[in-house]
C-alpha positions, -999 to 999 in steps of 0.1 A, spaced: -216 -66 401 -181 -49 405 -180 -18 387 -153 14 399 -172 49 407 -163 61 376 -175 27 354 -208 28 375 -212 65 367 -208 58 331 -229 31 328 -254 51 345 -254 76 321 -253 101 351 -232 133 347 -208 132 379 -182 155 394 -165 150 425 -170 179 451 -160 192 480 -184 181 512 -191 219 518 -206 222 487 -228 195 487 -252 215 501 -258 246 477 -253 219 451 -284 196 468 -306 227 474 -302 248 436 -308 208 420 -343 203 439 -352 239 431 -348 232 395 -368 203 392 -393 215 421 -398 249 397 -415 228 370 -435 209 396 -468 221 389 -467 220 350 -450 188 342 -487 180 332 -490 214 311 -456 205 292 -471 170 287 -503 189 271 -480 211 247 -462 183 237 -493 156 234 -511 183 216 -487 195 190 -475 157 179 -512 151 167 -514 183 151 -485 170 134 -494 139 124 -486 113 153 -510 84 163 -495 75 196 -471 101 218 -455 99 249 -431 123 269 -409 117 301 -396 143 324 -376 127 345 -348 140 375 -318 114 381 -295 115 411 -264 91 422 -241 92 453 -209 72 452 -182 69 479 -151 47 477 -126 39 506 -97 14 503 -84 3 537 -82 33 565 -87 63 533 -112 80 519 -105 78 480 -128 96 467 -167 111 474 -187 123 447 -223 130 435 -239 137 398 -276 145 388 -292 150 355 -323 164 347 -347 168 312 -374 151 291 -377 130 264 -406 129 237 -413 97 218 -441 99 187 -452 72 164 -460 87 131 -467 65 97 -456 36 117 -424 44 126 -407 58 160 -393 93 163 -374 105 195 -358 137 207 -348 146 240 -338 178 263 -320 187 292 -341 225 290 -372 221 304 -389 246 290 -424 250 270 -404 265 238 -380 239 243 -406 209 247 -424 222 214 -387 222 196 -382 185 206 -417 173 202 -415 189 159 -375 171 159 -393 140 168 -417 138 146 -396 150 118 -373 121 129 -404 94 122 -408 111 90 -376 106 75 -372 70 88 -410 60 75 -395 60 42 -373 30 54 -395 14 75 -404 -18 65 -432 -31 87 -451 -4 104 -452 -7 137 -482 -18 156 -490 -11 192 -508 -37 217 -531 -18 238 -526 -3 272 -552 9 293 -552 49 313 -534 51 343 -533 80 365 -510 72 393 -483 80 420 -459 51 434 -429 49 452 -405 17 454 -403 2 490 -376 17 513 -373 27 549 -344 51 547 -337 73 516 -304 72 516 -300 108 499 -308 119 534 -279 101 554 -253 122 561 -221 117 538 -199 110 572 -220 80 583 -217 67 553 -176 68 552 -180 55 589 -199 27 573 -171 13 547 -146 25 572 -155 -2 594 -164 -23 571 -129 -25 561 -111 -27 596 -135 -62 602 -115 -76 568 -83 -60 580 -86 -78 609 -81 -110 599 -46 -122 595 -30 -122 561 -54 -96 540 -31 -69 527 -56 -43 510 -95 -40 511 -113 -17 486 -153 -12 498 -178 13 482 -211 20 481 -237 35 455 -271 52 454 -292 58 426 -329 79 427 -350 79 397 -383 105 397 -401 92 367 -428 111 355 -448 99 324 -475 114 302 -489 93 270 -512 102 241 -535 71 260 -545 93 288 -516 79 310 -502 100 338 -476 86 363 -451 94 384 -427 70 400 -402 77 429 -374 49 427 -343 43 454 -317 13 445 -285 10 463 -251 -12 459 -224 -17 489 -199 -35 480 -161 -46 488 -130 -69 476 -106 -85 499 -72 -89 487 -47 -112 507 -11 -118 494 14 -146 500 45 -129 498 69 -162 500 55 -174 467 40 -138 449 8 -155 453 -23 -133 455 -63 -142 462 -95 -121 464 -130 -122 476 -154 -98 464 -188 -91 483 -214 -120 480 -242 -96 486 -256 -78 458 -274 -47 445 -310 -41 459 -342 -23 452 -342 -9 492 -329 22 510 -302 27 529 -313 -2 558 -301 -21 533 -265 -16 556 -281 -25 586 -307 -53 581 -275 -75 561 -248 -82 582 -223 -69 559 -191 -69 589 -194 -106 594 -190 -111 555 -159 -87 553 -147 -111 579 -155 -141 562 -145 -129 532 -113 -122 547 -106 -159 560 -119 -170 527 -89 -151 508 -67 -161 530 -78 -200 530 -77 -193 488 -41 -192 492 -36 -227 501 -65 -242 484 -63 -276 465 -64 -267 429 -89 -288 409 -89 -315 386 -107 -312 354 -132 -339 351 -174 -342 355 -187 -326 388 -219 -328 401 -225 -289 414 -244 -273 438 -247 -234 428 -253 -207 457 -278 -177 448 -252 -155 452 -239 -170 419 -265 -189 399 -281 -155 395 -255 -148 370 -259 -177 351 -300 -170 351 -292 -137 338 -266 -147 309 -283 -176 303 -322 -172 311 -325 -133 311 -311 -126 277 -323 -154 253 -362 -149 263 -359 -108 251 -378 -114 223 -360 -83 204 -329 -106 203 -348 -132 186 -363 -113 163 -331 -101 152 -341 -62 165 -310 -65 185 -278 -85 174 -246 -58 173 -248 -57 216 -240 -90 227 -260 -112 199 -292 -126 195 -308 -158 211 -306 -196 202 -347 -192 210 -375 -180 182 -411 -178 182 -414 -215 166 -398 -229 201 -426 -215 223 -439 -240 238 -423 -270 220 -390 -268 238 -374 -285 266 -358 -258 281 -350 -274 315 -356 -302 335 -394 -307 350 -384 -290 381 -377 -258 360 -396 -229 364 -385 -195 355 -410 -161 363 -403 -126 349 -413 -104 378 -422 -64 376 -435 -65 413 -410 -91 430 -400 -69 461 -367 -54 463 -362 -63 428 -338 -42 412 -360 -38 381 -393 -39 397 -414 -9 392 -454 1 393 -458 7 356 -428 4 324 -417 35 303 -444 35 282 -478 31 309 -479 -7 311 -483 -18 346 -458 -43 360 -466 -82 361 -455 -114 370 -453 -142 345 -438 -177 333 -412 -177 310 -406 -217 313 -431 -237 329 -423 -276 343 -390 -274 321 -407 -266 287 -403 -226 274 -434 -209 269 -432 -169 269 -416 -141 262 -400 -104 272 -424 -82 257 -434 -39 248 -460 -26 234 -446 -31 198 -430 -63 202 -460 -85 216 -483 -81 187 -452 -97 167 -461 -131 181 -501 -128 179 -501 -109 217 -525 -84 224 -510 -74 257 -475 -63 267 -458 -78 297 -445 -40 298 -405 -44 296 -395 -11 282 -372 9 299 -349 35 292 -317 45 316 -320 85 308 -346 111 297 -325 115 270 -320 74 261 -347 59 237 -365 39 253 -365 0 242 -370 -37 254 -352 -49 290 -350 -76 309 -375 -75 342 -367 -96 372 -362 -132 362 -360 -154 391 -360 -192 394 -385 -209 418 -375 -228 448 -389 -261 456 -425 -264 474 -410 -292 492 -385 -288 521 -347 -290 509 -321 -273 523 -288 -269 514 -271 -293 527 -299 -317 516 -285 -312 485 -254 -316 493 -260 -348 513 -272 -357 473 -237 -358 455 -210 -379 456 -179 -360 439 -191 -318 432 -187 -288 442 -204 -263 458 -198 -226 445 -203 -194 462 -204 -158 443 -201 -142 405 -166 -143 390 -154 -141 357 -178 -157 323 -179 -158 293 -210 -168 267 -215 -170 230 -234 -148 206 -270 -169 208 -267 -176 249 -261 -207 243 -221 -221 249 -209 -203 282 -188 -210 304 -188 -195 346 -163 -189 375 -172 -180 409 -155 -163 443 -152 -196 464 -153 -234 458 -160 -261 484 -151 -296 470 -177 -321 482 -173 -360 488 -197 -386 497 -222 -358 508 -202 -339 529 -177 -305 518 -147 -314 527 -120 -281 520 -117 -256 498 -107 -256 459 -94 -228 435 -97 -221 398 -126 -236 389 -151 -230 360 -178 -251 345 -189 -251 310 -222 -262 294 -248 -250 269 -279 -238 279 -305 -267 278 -284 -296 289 -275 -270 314 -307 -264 324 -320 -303 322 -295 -310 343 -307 -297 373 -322 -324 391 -325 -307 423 -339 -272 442 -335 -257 471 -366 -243 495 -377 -212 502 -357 -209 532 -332 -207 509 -340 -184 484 -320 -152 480 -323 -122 455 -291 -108 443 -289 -84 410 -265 -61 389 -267 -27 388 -251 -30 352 -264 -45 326 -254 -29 292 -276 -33 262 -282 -13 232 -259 8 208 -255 39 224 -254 17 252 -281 16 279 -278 -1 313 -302 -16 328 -301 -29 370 -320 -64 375 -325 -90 399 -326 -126 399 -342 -144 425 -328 -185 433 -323 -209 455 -297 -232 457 -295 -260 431 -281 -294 424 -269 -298 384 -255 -331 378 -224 -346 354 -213 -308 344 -180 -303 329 -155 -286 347 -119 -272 342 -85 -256 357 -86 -219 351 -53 -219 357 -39 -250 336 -60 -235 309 -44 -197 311 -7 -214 314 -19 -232 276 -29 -200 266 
């Protein structure tokens, strides 16, 4: 996803200020002594805090102390624009008392100040029990004591800040090289979560997270006409360290995204009409997550969250009656896919992370679940999706991984392709758009490849497809293999008043969706 430094920071919710590189090291060495001076009581805060909210009255308590840091360098042809770094520290305490939540939170991580937050939040459930309509009712969650870090080779906290800058750098001089790009912009991003969590249930964990997100945009101009075109990254966020530069061959892309530009110039434009389409990874995933990811959270269907983006056209009485998609359909929320983006050993509240179908052969059949939520829809179990960005965000309901299964059979690409008459093949996220219940949307891309009689035969521009979510989905009539199955995600997805974002991956592989309608961006912005 394409964010600036300063709308990734604040999505974050990471406090940020832009230093010189001298400092970086005083700064780096006083922030690991703060949070290593409370590294041998984060259990006794937990104790104070566990102890005092059943004094007071709570049947279920849980506090997070939690350290977040985020790097974020941004270079735009042959200049460093700007380098910067921002870390925020503190604990949050979350009590259920009379059947209602109270939270308060803390950047002081202190035993007095722990106590202080711990009576706030409690006082907090009090005054909203007298409101509360429906207590709330937890589905159990077994004691975990453990220790887990994501998967990573190199933490890239410990790269120096110049080989970094080297990296975009040259990054930038393979688009440059190409004849007719004017301006690249390239960036990268780090984020390190240290989770620790202690619950009323016995629960203590603590979680060591790295996620990372290079990126670019390509800009070439044709100056004869005013003309201008641009090709962002294909490659995505990742759950992985900072081989994530080296094992992707991001200088080949920057070239290729160059040419592409370039070639966008000159592109045929396209005629609205029915297309058969075949949709890369690097953009279905977007449609999975407007589409997929967001109408199976079962808080939008229950109408627990509507102001931020809507609801869902799904509810309970659809589980598995409806026809979500085509037979070939098969949609898993994943806590534990690798190098997911939202994959983690256990959720904010203890529940360890799973793996499970959300439609199965076409037909919708489960949910996004908590603690509180499942027992809504006669669960006893939580699939454990809550999350919260901050020590000091509540924590609520978010989307896990949700990734569409490839084909057990072999089909490539160009299988598919080899499938369609008149379509077109499209390649990257661009610009969407998609209604209040996920259900009328409509999706651009970065590049489009018109096909004819099984063969791609040039390049098209402004194109976008529109559909609603089940025909959508039932008209998929064919998937891709393994071989290939990619596993892009967005650092940013924003949910929740304050708002909260969330980073999430969603596995594909290339698919074949026949008869969809598609129209001229451009015709359609001239109307407007």
């Amino acid at each position: 996803m394409k964010s600036s430094r300063r709308e990734f920071l604040k999505v974050t919710g990471l406090s940020t200020s832009a230093v010189a590189l001298s400092e970086w090291s005083f700064g780096r060495e006083a922030e690991a002594a703060k949070f290593a001076a409370i590294e041998t009581s984060k259990d006794d805060l937990a104790d104070v805090a566990l102890a005092l909210a059943k004094k007071l009255g709570a049947t279920y308590t849980d506090i997070r102390i939690n350290r977040y840091r985020v790097e974020s360098i941004s270079t735009r042809e042959r200049q460093v624009q700007s380098v910067a770094r921002g870390s925020n520290f503190g604990f949050g305490v979350r009590v259920l008392v009379k059947g209602t939540w109270g939270f308060a939170a803390s950047p002081n991580v202190t035993r007095a100040e722990v106590e202080r937050a711990t009576r706030e939040a409690v006082e907090i459930a009090r005054a909203n029990s007298t409101i509360q309509r429906r207590p709330v009712r937890l589905a159990p969650a077994p004691k975990v004591i453990a220790k887990w870090k994501s998967q990573f080779e190199r933490d890239p906290f410990e790269v120096p800040v110049d080989d970094k800058i080297g990296f975009l750098l040259k990054l930038n001089e393979a688009a440059l090289g190409v004849k007719g790009v004017s301006f690249v912009n390239s960036s990268m991003a780090w984020v390190n979560e240290q989770k620790y969590l202690a619950t009323s249930d016995g629960s203590r964990i603590e979680q060591y997270l790295i996620r990372g997100y290079p990126t670019f945009t390509v800009t070439a101009i044709d100056r004869a006409t005013n003309d201008f075109q641009t090709r962002n990254s294909i490659a995505e966020g990742s759950s992985a360290g900072y081989e994530y530069t080296e094992k992707y061959d991001w200088f080949a892309e920057a070239k290729q995204a160059g040419e592409e530009a370039v070639g966008k110039l000159k592109a045929k434009s396209i005629e609205p009409g029915k297309y058969d389409l075949i949709l890369h990874p690097s953009h279905l995933y977007l449609t999975i997550h407007e589409s997929v990811g967001h109408s199976t959270e079962l808080d939008r269907a229950l109408l627990w969250e509507a102001n931020y983006a809507g609801t869902s056209f799904l509810t309970p009485d659809k589980t598995g009656k409806l026809q979500f998609g085509s037979k070939i359909v098969n949609f898993v929320a994943d806590r534990t896919q690798p190098a997911g983006l939202a994959t983690v050993a256990y959720d904010d509240e203890g529940v360890a992370g799973q793996r499970w179908h959300l439609v199965r052969d076409g037909v919708f059949v489960d949910w996004q679940t908590t603690r509180d939520l499942a027992p809504l829809i006669g669960k006893n179990k939580s699939y454990g999706c809550l999350h919260a960005d901050s020590w000091g965000s509540v924590p609520f309901p978010r989307m896990p991984n949700v990734s569409l299964e490839p084909a057990k059979e072999n089909v490539t690409t160009d299988d598919l392709i080899g499938g369609v008459e008149k379509g077109i093949m499209i390649f990257g996220r661009g610009s969407y758009s998609i209604d209040q219940q996920r259900y009328n949307f409509q999706f651009g891309g970065q590049t489009f490849w018109e096909i004819k009689n099984g063969k791609i035969v040039g390049m098209l521009r402004d194109v976008a497809y529109q559909s609603r979510t089940t025909d959508f989905w039932n008209a998929c009539d064919g998937l891709g293999d393994k071989s290939t199955y990619l596993l892009p995600g967005t650092f940013n997805d924003g949910k929740g008043e304050p708002g909260q974002s969330n980073a999430v991956s969603h596995g594909c592989p290339s698919a074949r969706f026949r008869q969809i309608d598609v129209l001229n961006t451009a015709a359609d912005s001239s109307r407007s």
